[in-house]
C-alpha positions in Angstrom: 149.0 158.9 140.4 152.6 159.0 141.7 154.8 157.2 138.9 157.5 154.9 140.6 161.0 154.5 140.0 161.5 151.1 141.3 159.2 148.3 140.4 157.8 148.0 143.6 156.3 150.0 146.0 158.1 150.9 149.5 156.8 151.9 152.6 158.1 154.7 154.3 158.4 154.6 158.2 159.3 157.5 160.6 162.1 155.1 162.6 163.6 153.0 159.7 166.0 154.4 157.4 165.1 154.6 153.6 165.2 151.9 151.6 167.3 152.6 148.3 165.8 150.9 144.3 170.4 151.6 143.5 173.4 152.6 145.0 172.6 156.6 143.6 168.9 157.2 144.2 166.5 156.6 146.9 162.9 155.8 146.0 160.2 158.1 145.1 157.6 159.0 147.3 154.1 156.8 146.9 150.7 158.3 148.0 149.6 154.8 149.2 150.7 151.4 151.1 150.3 148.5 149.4 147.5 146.3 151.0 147.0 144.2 152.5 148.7 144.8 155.7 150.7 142.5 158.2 149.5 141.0 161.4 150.5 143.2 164.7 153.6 141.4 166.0 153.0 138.6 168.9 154.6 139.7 172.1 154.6 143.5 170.4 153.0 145.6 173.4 149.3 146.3 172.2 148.3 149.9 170.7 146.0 152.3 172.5 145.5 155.6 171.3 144.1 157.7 173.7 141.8 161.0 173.5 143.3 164.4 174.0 141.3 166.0 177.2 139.3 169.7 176.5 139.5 168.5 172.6 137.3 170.0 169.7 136.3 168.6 166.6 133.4 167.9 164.6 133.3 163.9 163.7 130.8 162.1 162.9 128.5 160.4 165.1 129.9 156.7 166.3 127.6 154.0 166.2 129.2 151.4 168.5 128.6 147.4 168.2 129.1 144.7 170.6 131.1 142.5 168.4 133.7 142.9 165.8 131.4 142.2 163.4 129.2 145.2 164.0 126.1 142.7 164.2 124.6 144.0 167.3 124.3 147.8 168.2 124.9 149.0 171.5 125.0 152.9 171.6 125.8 155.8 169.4 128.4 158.2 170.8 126.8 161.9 169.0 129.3 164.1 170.1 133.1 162.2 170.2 134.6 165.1 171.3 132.9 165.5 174.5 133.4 161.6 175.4 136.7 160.1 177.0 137.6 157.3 174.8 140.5 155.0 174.0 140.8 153.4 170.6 142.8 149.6 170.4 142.7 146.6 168.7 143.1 148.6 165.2 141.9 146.4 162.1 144.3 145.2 160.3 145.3 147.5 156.6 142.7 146.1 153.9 140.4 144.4 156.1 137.7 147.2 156.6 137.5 146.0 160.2 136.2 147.4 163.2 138.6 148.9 166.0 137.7 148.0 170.0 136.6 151.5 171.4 136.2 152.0 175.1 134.3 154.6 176.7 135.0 156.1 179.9 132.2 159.0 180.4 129.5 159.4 180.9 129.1 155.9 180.4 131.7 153.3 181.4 131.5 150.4 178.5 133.5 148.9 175.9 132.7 148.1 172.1 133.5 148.4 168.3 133.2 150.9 165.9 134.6 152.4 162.5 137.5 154.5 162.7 136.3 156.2 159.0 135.5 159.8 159.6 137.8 160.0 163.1 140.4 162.6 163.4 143.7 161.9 164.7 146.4 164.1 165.6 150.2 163.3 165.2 152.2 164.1 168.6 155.6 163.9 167.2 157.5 165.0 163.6 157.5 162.2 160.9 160.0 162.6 158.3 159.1 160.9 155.4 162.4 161.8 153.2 165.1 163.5 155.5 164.7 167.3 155.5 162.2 167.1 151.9 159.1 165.8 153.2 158.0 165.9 157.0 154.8 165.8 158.8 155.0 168.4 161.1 153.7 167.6 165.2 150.0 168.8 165.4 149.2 167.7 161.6 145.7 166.2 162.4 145.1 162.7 160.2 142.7 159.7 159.9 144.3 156.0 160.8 143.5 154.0 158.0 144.8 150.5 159.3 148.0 148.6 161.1 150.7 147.3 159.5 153.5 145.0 161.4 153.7 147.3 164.6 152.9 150.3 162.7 150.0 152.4 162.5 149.1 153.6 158.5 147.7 157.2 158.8 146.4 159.0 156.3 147.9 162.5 156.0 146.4 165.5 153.9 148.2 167.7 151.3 147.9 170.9 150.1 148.0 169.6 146.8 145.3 169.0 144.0 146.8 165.7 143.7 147.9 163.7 145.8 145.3 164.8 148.1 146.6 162.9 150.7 149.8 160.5 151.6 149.6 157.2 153.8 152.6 157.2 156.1 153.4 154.5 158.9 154.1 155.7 162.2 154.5 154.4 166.1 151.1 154.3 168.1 152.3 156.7 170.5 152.7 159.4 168.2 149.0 159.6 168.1 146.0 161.0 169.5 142.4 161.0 169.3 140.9 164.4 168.7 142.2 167.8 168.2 142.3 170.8 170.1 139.9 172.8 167.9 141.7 175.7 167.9 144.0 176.5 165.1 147.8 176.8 165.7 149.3 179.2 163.5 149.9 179.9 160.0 153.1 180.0 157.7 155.3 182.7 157.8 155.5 184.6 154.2 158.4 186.7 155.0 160.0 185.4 152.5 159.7 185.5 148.2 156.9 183.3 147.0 156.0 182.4 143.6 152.6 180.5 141.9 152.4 177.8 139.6 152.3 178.6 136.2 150.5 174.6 135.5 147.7 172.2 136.6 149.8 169.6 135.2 152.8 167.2 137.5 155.3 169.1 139.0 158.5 167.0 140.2 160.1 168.0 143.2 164.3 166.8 143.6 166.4 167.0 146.1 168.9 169.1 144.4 169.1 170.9 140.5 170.8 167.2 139.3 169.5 165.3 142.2 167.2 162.4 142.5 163.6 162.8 142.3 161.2 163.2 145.5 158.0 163.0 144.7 155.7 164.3 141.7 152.3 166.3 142.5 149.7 168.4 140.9 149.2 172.1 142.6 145.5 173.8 142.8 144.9 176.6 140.6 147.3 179.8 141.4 148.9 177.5 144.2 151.2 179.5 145.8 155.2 178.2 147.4 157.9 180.1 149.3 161.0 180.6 146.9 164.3 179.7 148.5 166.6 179.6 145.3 167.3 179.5 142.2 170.1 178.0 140.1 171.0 177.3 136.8 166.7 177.1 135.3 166.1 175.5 139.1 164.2 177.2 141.4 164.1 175.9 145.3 160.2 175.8 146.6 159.3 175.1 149.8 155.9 174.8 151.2 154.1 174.4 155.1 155.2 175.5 158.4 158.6 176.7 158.4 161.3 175.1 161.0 160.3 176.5 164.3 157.1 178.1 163.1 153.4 176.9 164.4 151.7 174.3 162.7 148.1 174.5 160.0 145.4 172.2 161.8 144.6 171.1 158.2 147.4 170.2 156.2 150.8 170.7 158.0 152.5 168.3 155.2 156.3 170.0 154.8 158.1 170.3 151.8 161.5 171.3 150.5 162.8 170.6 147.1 164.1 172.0 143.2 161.7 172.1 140.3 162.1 173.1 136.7 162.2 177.2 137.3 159.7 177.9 134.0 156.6 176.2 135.9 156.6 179.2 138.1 156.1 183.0 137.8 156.9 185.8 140.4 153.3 186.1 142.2 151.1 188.3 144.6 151.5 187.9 148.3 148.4 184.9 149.2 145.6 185.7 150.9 145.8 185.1 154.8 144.3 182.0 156.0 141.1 181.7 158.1 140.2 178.1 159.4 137.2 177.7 161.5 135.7 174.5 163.2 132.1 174.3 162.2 130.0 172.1 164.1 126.4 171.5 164.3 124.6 172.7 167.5 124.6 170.8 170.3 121.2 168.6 170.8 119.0 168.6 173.6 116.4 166.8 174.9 115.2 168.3 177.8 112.0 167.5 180.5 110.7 169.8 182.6 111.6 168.5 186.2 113.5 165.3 185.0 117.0 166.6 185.7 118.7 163.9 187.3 122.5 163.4 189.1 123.9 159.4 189.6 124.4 158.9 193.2 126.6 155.8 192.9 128.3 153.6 190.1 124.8 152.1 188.4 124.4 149.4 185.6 122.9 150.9 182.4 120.7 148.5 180.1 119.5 148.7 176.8 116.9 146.7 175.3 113.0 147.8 173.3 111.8 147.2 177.0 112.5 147.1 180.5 114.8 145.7 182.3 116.8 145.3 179.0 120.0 144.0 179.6 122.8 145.4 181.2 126.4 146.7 179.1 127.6 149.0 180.7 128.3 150.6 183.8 127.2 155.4 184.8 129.8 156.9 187.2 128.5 158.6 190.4 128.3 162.3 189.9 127.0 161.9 186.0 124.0 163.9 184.8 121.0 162.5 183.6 117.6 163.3 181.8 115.4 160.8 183.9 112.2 160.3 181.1 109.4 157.3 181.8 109.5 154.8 184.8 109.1 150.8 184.9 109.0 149.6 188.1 112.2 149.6 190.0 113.9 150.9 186.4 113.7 154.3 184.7 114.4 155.5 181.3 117.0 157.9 181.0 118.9 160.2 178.0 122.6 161.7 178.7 123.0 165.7 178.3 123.4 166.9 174.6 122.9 163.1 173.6 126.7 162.3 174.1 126.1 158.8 174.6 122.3 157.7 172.6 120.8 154.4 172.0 120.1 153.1 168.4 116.7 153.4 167.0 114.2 151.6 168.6 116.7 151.0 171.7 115.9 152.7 175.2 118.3 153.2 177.8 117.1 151.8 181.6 118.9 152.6 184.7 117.6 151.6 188.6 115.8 154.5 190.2 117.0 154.7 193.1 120.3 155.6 191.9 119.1 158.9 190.7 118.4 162.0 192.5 116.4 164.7 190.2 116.0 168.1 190.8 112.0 168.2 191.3 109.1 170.3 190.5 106.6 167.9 191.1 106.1 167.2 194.6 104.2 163.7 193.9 106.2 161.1 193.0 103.6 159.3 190.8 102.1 162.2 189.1 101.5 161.7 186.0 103.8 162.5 182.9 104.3 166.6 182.3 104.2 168.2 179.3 106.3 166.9 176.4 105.7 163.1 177.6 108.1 163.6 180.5 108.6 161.4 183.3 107.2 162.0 186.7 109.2 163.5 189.1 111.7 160.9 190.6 112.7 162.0 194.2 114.9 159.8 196.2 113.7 159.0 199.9 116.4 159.1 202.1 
């Protein structure tokens, strides 16, 4: 834990100016914001964070709720980065709230879920002290909360501890997703040394200056060496001015430490980051491929007709499964969009075209369980 200098904590935000504890020194660093959080402004305009298009990513599945209070499921989103989505109405900091989500393919609906386990990704550079501590643009993070009409994101570090710092910043430097794809890697061109300790390293702004932040470095951690002066050496560590970005940790950082923590060390090992996901889940039915015709209500309910929440686009592909009356039970491809358990999903049937193989309308189901053949009659 991050020792302060002042008795209190401060807050730092990319458009204010610092805040000062004396006329001499600015505040140290702190990993966290102090909850709880204040109310988003009245008349402030309303946050939306919207989702990058073509992104990549592996979160979590989303379970989405039709209330705030997350009392009544209404679909699970399995594969986030393949859905259009918008995130607003963030909770509050503290208040473990739900955030309105609404989803634009292949379903058209609107509902709450958890923003834990969602990745961000900042748009725009953050300095948290001047020149010493940045977030760098493309530094992907996990919103944690509002604050007055600021958005508290979580940033990762490349350090054993803090792991992570919580920084405020505008809504519009943010979006959802990533694009998967790494963006470059530090440049080592220069001299590099590795920490001598596991124990709290403190980072100044200058040999005699005031103190940035203190943190812990992983085992053989290795920094850039800028300087050295007088039993101070200069480290540096992150994507140099100009340079590309890390997708992981893109935290910058510039500053003096006590020269004897650090010994001359062996060029680091070049970094590989791949994005893992699991495979992409199908359900497929023999002859129940199915395209929307028109703009068509979707239900949800244990039975037919369910009732309806939201609304499928024309052109959106289907897996058509078991039909009740006028209604038939459908899936999305790669279960983007899936109903909770014991939830089934109904849309009208003559909204559907499907590719058939079953020249008989009411045949009976195929192998598998699978629907009839659904063909439209023009």
């Amino acid at each position: 834990m991050l020792k302060a200098l002042c008795s209190f904590a401060v807050l730092f935000v990319a458009s204010t100016s610092i805040l000062a504890c004396g006329p001499a020194a600015p505040p140290r660093v702190t990993a966290a914001v102090a909850r709880p959080g204040q109310p988003w402004p009245s008349g402030t305009p309303a946050c939306a964070i919207v989702s990058i298009p073509e992104r990549g990513g592996c979160d979590r599945a989303i379970p989405v709720f039709s209330d705030a209070e997350g009392s009544t499921p209404l679909a699970i989103i399995n594969n986030p980065e393949k859905v259009d989505l918008t995130w607003r109405e963030l909770p509050v900091l503290g208040s473990n709230g739900l955030a309105k989500v609404d989803v634009f393919t292949p379903a058209l609906f609107s509902g709450w879920a958890s923003l834990a386990g969602m990745t961000f990704t900042m748009t725009a550079e953050v300095a948290i002290r001047q020149k010493h501590l940045v977030v760098t643009a493309g530094t992907r993070v996990s919103v944690v909360g509002t604050s007055g009409d600021k958005v508290i994101v979580r940033v990762p570090t490349p350090f054993k501890a803090p792991d992570a710092m919580e920084v405020a910043v505008d809504c519009h430097m943010l979006q959802y997703g990533h694009t998967g794809q790494p963006a470059g890697r530090p440049s080592w061109d220069r001299a590099y040394v590795t920490a001598r300790t596991s124990a709290p390293i403190e980072l100044r702004e200058s040999p005699d200056g005031p103190a940035i932040f203190s943190f812990e470095p992983g085992q053989d951690q290795v920094f850039r060496s800028v300087a050295q002066r007088e039993g101070s050496i200069r480290i540096a560590g992150g994507p140099l001015p100009g340079k590309a970005a890390l997708p992981a940790s893109t935290l910058s950082f510039d500053g003096w430490a006590n020269v004897g923590l650090f010994y001359q060390g062996k060029a680091p090992p070049r970094e590989h980051t791949t994005d893992r996901c699991l495979p992409d889940r199908y359900h497929m039915c023999p002859g129940s491929l199915g395209q929307v015709l028109r703009d068509a209500a979707l239900n949800h309910g244990t039975s037919a007709p369910g009732q309806r929440f939201a609304t499928v686009k024309s052109g959106t592909s289907v897996h058509v499964h078991e039909q009740f009356g006028d209604l038939v039970n459908v899936t999305f491809l790669n279960d983007e969009i899936a109903p909770p358990n014991g939830i089934r999903f109904f849309m009208p049937r003559e909204a559907i075209m499907t590719d058939c193989q079953d020249e008989h309308p009411n045949a009976n189901p195929g192998p598998g369980g699978c629907a009839p053949c659904v063909r439209r009659t023009e």
